[in-house]
C-alpha positions as CSV (number, residue, x, y, z in Angstrom):
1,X,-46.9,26.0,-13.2
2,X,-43.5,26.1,-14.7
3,X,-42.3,26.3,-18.3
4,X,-38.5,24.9,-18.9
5,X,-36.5,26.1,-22.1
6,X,-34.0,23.6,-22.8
7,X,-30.3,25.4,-24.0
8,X,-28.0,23.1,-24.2
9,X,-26.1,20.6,-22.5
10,X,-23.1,21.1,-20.5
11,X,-19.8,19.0,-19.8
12,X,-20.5,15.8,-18.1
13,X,-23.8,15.7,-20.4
14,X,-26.5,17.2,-17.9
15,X,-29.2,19.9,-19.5
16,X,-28.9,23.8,-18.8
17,X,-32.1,25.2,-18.9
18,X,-34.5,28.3,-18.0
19,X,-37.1,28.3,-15.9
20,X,-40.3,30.8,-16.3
21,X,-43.7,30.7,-14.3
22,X,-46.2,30.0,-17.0
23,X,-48.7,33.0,-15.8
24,X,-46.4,35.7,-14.9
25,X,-43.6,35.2,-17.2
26,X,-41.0,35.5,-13.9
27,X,-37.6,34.2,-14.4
28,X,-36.7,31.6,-11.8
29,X,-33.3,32.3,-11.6
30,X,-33.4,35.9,-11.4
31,X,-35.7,35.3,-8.7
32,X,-33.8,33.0,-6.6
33,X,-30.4,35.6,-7.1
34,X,-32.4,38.3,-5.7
35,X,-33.5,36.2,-2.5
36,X,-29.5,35.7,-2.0
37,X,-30.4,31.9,-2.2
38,X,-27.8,31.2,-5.1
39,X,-24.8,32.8,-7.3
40,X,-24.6,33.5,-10.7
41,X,-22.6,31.3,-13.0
42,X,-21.5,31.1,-16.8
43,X,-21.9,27.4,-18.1
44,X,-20.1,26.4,-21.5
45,X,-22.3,24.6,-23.2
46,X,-20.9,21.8,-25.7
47,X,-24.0,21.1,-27.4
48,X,-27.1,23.6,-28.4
49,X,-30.8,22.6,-28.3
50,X,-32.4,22.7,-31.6
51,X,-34.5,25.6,-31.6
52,X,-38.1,26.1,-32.3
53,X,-41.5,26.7,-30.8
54,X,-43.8,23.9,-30.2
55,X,-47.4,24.3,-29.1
56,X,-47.6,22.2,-25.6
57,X,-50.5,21.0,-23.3
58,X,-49.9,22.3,-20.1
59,X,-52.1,20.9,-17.0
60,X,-53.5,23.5,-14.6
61,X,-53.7,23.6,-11.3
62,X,-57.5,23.2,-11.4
63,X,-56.8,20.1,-13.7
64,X,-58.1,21.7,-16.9
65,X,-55.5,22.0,-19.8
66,X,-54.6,25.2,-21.3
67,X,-52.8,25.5,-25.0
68,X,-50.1,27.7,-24.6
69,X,-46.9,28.8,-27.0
70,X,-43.8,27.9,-25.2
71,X,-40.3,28.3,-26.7
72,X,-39.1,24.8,-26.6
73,X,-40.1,21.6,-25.1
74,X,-42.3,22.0,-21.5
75,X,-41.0,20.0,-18.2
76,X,-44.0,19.8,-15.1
77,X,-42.7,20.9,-11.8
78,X,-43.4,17.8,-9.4
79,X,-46.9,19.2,-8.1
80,X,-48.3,19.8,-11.2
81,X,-47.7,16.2,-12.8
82,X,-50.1,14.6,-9.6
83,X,-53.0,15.3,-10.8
84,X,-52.5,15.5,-15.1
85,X,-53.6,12.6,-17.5
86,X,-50.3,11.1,-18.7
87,X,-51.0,10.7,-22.3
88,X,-49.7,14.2,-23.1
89,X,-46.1,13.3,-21.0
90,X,-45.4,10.3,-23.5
91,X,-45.6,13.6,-26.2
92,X,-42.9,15.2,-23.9
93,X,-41.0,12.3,-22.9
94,X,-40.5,11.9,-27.0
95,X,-39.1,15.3,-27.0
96,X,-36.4,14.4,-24.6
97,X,-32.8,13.7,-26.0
98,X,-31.8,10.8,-22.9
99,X,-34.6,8.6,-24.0
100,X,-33.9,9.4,-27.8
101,X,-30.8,7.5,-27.7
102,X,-30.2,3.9,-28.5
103,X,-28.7,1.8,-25.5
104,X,-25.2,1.7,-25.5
105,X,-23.0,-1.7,-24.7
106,X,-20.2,0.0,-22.4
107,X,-16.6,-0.3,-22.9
108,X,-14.0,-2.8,-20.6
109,X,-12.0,-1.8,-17.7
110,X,-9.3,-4.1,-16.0
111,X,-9.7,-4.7,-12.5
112,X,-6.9,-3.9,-10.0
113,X,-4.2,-6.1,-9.4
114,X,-1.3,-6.4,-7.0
115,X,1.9,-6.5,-8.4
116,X,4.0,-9.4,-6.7
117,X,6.7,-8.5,-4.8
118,X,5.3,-5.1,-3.7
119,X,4.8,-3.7,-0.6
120,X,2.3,-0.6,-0.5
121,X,0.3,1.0,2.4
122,X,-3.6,0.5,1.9
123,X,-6.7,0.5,3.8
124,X,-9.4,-2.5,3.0
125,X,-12.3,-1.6,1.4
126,X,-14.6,-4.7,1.4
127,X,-14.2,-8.4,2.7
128,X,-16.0,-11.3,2.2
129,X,-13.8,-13.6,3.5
130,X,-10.3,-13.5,5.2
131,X,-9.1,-15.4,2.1
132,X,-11.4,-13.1,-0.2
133,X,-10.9,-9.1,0.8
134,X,-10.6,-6.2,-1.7
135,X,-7.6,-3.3,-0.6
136,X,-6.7,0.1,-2.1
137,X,-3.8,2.0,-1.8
138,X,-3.6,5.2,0.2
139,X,-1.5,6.7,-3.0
140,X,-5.1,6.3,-4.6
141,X,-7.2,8.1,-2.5
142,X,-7.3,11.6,-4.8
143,X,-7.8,9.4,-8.2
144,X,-10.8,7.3,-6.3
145,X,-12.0,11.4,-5.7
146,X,-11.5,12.2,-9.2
147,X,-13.6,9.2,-10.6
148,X,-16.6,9.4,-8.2
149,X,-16.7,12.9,-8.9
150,X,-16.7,12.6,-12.8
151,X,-19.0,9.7,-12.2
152,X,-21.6,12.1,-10.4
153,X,-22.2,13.9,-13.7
154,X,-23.4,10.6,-15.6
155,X,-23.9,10.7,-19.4
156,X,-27.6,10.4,-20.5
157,X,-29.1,7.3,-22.4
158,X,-29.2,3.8,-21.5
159,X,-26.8,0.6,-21.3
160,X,-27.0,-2.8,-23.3
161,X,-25.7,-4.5,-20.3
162,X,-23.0,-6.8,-21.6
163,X,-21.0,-9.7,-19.1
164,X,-17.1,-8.0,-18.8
165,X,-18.5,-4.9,-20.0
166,X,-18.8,-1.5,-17.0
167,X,-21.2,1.1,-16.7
168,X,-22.7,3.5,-14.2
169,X,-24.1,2.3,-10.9
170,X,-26.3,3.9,-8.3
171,X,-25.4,3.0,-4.6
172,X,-26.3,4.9,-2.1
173,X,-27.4,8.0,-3.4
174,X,-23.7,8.0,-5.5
175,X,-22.8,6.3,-9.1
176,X,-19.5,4.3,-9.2
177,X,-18.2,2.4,-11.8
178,X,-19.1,-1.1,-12.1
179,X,-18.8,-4.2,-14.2
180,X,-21.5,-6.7,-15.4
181,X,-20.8,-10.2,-14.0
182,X,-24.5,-11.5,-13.8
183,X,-27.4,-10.9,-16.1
184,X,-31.1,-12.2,-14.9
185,X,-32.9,-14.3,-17.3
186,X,-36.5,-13.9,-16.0
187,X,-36.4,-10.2,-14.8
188,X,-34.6,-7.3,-16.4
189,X,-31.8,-6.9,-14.0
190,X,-27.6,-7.2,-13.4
191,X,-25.6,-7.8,-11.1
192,X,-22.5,-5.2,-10.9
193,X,-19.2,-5.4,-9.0
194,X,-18.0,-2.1,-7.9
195,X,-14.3,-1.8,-9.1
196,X,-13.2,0.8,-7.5
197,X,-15.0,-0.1,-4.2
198,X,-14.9,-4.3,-4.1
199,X,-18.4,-5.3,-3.6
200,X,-21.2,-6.4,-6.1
201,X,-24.7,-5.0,-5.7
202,X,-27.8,-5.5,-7.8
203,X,-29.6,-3.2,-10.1
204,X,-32.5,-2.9,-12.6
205,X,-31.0,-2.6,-16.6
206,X,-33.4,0.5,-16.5
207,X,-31.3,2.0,-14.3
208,X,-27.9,1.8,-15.2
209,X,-26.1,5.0,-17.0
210,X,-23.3,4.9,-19.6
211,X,-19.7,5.6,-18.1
212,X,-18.1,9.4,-18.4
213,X,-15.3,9.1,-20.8
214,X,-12.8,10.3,-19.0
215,X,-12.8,7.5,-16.2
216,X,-12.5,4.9,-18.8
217,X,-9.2,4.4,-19.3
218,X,-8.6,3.9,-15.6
219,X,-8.1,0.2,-14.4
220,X,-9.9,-0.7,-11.6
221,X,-9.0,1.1,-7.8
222,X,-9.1,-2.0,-5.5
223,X,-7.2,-4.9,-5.9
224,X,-8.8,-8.6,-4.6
225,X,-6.0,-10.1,-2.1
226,X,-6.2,-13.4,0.6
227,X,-4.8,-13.3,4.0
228,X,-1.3,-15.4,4.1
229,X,-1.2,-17.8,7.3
230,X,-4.9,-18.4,8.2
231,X,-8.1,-21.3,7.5
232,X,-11.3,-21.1,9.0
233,X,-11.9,-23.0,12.0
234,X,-14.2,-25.7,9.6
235,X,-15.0,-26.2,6.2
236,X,-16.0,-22.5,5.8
237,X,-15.8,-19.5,7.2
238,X,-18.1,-18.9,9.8
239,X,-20.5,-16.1,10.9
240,X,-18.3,-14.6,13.7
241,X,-14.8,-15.3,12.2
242,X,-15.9,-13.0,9.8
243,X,-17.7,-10.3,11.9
244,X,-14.0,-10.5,13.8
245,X,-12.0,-10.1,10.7
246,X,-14.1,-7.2,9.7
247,X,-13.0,-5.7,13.3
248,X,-9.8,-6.5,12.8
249,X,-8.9,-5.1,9.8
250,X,-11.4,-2.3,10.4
251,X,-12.9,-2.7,6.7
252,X,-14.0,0.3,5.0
253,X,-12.4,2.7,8.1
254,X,-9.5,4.6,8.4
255,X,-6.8,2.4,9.5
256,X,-4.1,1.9,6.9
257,X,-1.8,-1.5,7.0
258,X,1.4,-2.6,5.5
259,X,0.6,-5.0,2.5
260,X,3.9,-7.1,1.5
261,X,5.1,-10.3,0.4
262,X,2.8,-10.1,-2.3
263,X,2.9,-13.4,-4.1
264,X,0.5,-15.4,-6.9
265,X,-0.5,-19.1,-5.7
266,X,-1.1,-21.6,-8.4
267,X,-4.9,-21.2,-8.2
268,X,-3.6,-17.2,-9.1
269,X,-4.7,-15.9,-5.8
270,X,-2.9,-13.1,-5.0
271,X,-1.6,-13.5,-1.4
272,X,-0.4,-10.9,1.1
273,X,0.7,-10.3,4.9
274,X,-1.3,-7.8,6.7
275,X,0.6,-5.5,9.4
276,X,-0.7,-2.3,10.8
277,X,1.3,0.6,11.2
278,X,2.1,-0.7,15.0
279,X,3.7,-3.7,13.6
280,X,1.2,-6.3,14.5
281,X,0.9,-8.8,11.9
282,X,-2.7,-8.9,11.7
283,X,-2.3,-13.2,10.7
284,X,-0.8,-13.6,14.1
285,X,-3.1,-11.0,16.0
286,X,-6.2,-13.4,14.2
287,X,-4.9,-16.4,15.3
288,X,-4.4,-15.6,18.7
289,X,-7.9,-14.3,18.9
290,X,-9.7,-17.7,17.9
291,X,-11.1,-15.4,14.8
292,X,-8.5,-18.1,12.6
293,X,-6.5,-21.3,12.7
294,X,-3.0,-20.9,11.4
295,X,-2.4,-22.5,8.3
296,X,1.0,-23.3,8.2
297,X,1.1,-24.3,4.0
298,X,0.6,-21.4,3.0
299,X,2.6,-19.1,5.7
300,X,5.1,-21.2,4.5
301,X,7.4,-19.3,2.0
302,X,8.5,-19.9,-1.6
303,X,11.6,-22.1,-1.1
304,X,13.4,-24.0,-4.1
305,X,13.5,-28.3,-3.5
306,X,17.8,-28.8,-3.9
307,X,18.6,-31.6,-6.0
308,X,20.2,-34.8,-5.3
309,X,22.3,-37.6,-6.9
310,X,22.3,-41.2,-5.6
311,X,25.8,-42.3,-4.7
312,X,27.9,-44.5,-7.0
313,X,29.7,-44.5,-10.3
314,X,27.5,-43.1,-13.1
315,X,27.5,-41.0,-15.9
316,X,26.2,-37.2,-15.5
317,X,25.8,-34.5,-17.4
318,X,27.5,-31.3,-17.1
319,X,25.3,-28.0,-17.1
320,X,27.7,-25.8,-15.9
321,X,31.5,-25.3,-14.7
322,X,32.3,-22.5,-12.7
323,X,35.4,-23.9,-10.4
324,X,36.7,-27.1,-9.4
325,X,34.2,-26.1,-6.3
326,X,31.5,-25.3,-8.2
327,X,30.2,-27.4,-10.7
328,X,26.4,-27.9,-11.8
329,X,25.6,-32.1,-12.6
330,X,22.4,-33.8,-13.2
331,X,21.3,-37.1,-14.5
332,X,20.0,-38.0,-17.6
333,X,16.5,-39.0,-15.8
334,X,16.4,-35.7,-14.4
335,X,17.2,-33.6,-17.5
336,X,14.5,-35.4,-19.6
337,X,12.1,-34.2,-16.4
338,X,13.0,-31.1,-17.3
339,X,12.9,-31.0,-20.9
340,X,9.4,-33.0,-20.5
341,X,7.6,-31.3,-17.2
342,X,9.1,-28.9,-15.6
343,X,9.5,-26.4,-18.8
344,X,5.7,-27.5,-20.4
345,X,4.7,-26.6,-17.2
346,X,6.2,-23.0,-16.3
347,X,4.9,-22.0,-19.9
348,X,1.5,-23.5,-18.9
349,X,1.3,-21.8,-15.8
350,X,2.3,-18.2,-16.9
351,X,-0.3,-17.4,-19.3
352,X,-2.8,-18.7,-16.5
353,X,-1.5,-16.2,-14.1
354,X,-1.7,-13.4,-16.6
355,X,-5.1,-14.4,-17.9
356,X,-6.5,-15.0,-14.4
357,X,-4.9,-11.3,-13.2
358,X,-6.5,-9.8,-16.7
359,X,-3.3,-7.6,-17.2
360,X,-0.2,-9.4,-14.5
361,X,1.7,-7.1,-14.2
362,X,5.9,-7.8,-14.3
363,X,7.6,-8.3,-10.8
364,X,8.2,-4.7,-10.6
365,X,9.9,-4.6,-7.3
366,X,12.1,-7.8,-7.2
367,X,14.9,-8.0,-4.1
368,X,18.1,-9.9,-4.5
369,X,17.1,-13.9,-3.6
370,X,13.9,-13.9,-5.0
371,X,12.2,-16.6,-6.7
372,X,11.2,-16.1,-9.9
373,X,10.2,-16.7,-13.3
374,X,12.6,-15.5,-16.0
375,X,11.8,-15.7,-19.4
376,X,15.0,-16.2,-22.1
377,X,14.7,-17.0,-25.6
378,X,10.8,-17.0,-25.6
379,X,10.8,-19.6,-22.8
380,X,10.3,-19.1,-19.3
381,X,13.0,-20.8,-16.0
382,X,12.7,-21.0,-12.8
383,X,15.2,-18.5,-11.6
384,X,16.9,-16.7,-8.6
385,X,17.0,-12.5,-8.5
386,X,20.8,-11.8,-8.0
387,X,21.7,-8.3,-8.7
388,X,19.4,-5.2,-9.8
389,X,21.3,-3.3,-12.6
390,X,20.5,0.2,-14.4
391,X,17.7,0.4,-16.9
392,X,15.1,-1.6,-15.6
393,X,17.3,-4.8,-16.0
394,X,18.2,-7.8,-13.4
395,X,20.8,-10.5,-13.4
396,X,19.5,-13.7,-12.6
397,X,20.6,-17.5,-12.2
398,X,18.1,-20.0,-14.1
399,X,18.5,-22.4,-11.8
400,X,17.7,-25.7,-13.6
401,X,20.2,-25.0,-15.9
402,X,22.7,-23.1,-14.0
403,X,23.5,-20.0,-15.8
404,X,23.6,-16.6,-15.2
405,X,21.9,-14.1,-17.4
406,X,20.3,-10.5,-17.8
407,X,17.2,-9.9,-18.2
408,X,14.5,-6.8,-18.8
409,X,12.3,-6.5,-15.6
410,X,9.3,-6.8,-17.8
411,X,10.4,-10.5,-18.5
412,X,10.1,-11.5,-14.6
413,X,7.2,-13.1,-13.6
414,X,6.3,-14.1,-9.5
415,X,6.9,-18.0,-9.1
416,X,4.1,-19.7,-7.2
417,X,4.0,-22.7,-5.4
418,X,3.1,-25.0,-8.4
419,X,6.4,-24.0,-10.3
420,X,8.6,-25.3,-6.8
421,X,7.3,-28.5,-6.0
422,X,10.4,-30.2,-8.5
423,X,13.6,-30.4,-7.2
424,X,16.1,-27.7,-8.9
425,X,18.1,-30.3,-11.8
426,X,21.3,-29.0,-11.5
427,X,22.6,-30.5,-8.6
428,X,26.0,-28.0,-7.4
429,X,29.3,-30.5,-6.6
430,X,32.7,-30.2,-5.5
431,X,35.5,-32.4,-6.4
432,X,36.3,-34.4,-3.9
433,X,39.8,-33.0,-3.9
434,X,39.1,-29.9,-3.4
435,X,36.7,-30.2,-0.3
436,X,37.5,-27.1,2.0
437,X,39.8,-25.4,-0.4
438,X,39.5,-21.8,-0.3
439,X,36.4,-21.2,-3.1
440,X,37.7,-17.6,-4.2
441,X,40.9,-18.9,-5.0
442,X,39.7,-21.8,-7.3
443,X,37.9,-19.1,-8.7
444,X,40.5,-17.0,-9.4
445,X,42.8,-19.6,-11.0
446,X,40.7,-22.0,-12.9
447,X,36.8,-19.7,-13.8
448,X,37.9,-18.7,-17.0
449,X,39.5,-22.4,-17.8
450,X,37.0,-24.6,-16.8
451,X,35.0,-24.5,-20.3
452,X,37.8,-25.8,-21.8
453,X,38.5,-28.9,-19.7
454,X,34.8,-30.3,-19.7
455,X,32.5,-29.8,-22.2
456,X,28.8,-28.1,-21.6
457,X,26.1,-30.9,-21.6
458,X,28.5,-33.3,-22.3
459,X,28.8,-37.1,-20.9
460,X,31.2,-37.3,-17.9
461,X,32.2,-40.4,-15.6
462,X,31.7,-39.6,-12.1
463,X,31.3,-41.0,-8.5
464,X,29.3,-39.2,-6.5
465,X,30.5,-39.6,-2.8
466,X,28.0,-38.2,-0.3
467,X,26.5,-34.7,0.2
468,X,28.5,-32.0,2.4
469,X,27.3,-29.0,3.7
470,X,24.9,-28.0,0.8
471,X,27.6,-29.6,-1.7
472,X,27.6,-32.7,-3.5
473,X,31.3,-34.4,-3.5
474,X,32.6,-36.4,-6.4
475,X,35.2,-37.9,-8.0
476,X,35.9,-37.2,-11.3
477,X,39.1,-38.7,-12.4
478,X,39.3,-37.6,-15.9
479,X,38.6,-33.8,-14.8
480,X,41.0,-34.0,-12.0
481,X,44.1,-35.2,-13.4
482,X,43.9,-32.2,-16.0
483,X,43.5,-29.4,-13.0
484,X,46.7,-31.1,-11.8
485,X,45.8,-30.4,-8.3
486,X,46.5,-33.2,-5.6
487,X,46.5,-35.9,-8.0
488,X,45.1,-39.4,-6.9
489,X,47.2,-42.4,-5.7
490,X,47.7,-45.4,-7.8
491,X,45.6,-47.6,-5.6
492,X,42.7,-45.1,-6.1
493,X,42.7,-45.0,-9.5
494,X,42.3,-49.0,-9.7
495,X,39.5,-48.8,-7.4
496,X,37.6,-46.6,-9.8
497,X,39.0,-48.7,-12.8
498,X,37.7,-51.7,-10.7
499,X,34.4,-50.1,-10.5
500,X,33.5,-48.9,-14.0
501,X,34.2,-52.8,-15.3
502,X,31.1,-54.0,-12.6
C-alpha cells in the first residue's frame, strides 16, 4: 500500500506529489534515486495544495480496512484498488481538484489557410480525396513540435464541447488540438477535426481535456488544398484512385513537394499544383498512371474575356485616354453591366471567400500580370498586378475602368473563376489613323494632352472599323482633326456625315 501527499501543481497543470509505503513509512523517491533508476529534480510549483490532515480508509491487502492519519488526501496504487469496495473512492475522488472543476466551453482557433499566390514547400499530411487533402509547410515542422509537446501536459478538468469551439484530443496515445464539428444527440460523444494534423476522429465528451494556453493563439498547422488538373474516373472517387493518390503523394511520409499557383475557385476551394522536388508535376504523373482523368476546366488558368464592340457608327463612352493608340471605349450596354453585375458581384463574392477561408489572408506574394482583386474607395475591381513598389504597396490597372492606381497589398484579394467569366468593359482602340505608328512616340507627344481633347466618361461619335492585332480601330472624326495628324480627305468626311444622318 501506498500513501500519496499531494504538493502542488506544476506548469502545464499536472500534480507533484510524494509517495510513502503506508507500513514502513519509506520514501518512494528516495528509494528509486538510490537504485540509480531516476535523477533528482526541482519542480516550481505554481499552485500549493491546501494543507491539512484528513483521516482516510485505506484497503489492505487482505481486504480489511485500516483507519490511518495521512497528511493529505490518499491515492491507491493500481493493485490495491482490485479488490476494495468503491464507496470510500467516491470520498477520494471528491477530494481531487480535476473533477472539482466546472466544464469549460474552449476557446476558437482558425484553421490554416493558403495564401493565394504562394508557393511554399510542404509535405501532405492527410487526404481524403485528390480534390480534398490537408498540407503543412516544412517551415512548420518545429512549431507543430512545440504544440504537441505543450499539448502532452493537458490542463485538468473537463470541456463543454461547443460546435467551432477546440479542445484537447487523445489519438494514439498523444493529445492534439482539435475542433468540435459534430456533437451526438443520443450518446455523449464529438466528433473533432485535428487542425494541426487534417483528419477528424471520434471521442467520448468524458474524455476530452481543456487546451494549454499557450497553443491558443496559434491558427491551425495544416491547410485544406484540391489538386489543380484532375476528376475522378466517375461520379466519385473510387477505392483505388485513392489508395494511388495516397502513393503518390506519399501522405503522411517524408517526401516534401512544391505547392504553387495557389488560387481560390468560386466555391472558395483553395487550389494548388503539386511538383516534387524532381520536378514531376504530380497532376501529370496521376494522369498518366490511370489513378485520374485530366480535367482540363480547371488546369485551365485565370485569363481575363477582352472586350469587343460591334462595327458601325455609334456613340461610346470614353473611360480612359492615354494616346491616340491607346484609348479605353465601351458602350452604354456594357457600362450599365458593370455598374449593375459585375461590381454587385465582386463585393458579393469577397466577403464569401474571406468568410469561407475564416481569416483570407491578402495576396501576399502577388507577381507582375496577375489577376486580381483590388479594392479602391471601399469597392473592389477586377485588376491586373503591374509593378511591386516599396512599402508593401502595388500599382495596378482596374481593368473595367482603365486606370492605373496604388494600392496597399493588404487590399488585394486572389480573383477566382466566378469574377472572369464577363468580358473586361473597356475595350482598348486605336484611331484608325494612327494604325502602326510608333506607340512610344504618340506617347511621348500627346499622354499628357489627351485629357484635354476628350472628356472622361463623356459621349463621343465613333465608327468602330474592325479589330487588329489585340486593337480595336476607329474613326473618330471629332478627336482626329484636333491631334492634327494625317487629317481625313473630304470624301471621307461626307461618308461619315452620310452615315450619322441614316
Amino acid at each position: 500500500k501506498l500513501g500519496v501527499e499531494f504538493v502542488g501543481q506544476v506548469e502545464g497543470g499536472r500534480w507533484l506529489v510524494r509517495m510513502k509505503g503506508i507500513e514502513d513509512k519509506e520514501d518512494i523517491g528516495q528509494l528509486l534515486m538510490e537504485g540509480g533508476l531516476v535523477v533528482s529534480k526541482e519542480d516550481k510549483l505554481v499552485k500549493t495544495a491546501t494543507n491539512g490532515v484528513e483521516e482516510m480508509e485505506v484497503v489492505s491487502t487482505s481486504g480489511k480496512q485500516d483507519t490511518t492519519a495521512i497528511a493529505e488526501p490518499l491515492i491507491m496504487s493500481k493493485e490495491s484498488l482490485k479488490s476494495f469496495d468503491p464507496s470510500p473512492v467516491a470520498k477520494v475522488e471528491n477530494l481531487t481538484p480535476a473533477a472539482a472543476a466546472a466544464p469549460l466551453v474552449g476557446p476558437t482557433i482558425l484553421r490554416g489557410v493558403l495564401p493565394a499566390n504562394t508557393a511554399i514547400i510542404a509535405g501532405v499530411c492527410f487526404m481524403e480525396t485528390s480534390n480534398k487533402f490537408y498540407v503543412c509547410s516544412s517551415a512548420c515542422v518545429d512549431q507543430f513540435m512545440s504544440i504537441l509537446s505543450s499539448s502532452q501536459s493537458s490542463t485538468p478538468g473537463l470541456v463543454d464541447p461547443v460546435v467551432g469551439t477546440c479542445c484537447l484530443v487523445m489519438d494514439e496515445d498523444c493529445w492534439y488540438r482539435a475542433e468540435v464539428v459534430k456533437l451526438s444527440s443520443q450518446t455523449p460523444t464529438a466528433t473533432l477535426f485535428l487542425l494541426d494534423f487534417g483528419m477528424s476522429v471520434t471521442s467520448p465528451v468524458s474524455a476530452l481535456r481543456p487546451l494549454p494556453s499557450d497553443v491558443v493563439s496559434i491558427p491551425g498547422l495544416v491547410c485544406q488544398v484540391a489538386l489543380r488538373g484532375v476528376k475522378p474516373g466517375g461520379e466519385e472517387w473510387a477505392e483505388e484512385e485513392i489508395a494511388g493518390a495516397l502513393l503518390v503523394m506519399d501522405v503522411g511520409g517524408e517526401t516534401q513537394f512544391k505547392v504553387e499557383d495557389v488560387q481560390v475557385d468560386e466555391d472558395g476551394n483553395t487550389v494548388v499544383s503539386l511538383e516534387d522536388m524532381d520536378g514531376n508535376d504530380v497532376a501529370t504523373l496521376m494522369v498518366e498512371t490511370g489513378i485520374a482523368e485530366e480535367d482540363t476546366k480547371m488546369a485551365e488558368d485565370l485569363k481575363l474575356i477582352p472586350g469587343s464592340l460591334k462595327p458601325g457608327l455609334q456613340q461610346l463612352l470614353v473611360l480612359s485616354a492615354v494616346s491616340p493608340m491607346e484609348l479605353y471605349l465601351c458602350s452604354q450596354a456594357q457600362f450599365l453591366n458593370f455598374s449593375n453585375t459585375i461590381v454587385p458581384m465582386i463585393n458579393t463574392i469577397v466577403p464569401m471567400i474571406e468568410k469561407a477561408a475564416s481569416h483570407a489572408d491578402p495576396v501576399l506574394c502577388p507577381r507582375e500580370g496577375d489577376i486580381v482583386l483590388a479594392c479602391e474607395d471601399q469597392v473592389w475591381y477586377r485588376a491586373i498586378v503591374l509593378q511591386l513598389l516599396p512599402t508593401s504597396t502595388v500599382r495596378v490597372n482596374l481593368v473595367d475602368l482603365a486606370i492605373t492606381t496604388t494600392v496597399s497589398m493588404v487590399k488585394l484579394r486572389s480573383a477566382i473563376c466566378g469574377t472572369v467569366k464577363d468580358p473586361v468593359v473597356a475595350v482598348s482602340c486605336c484611331l484608325d489613323s494612327w494604325v502602326g505608328e510608333n506607340k512610344k512616340m504618340a506617347m511621348e507627344k500627346w499622354g499628357d494632352k489627351m485629357q484635354g481633347l476628350v472628356e472622361q466618361y463623356g459621349e463621343i461619335q465613333v465608327e468602330v472599323i474592325e479589330t487588329h492585332e489585340g486593337q480595336v480601330k476607329v474613326k473618330i472624326p471629332q478627336l482626329e482633326q484636333k491631334l492634327g495628324k494625317k487629317e481625313m480627305s473630304r470624301a471621307e468626311m461626307l461618308k461619315i456625315k452620310l452615315k450619322m444622318k441614316k
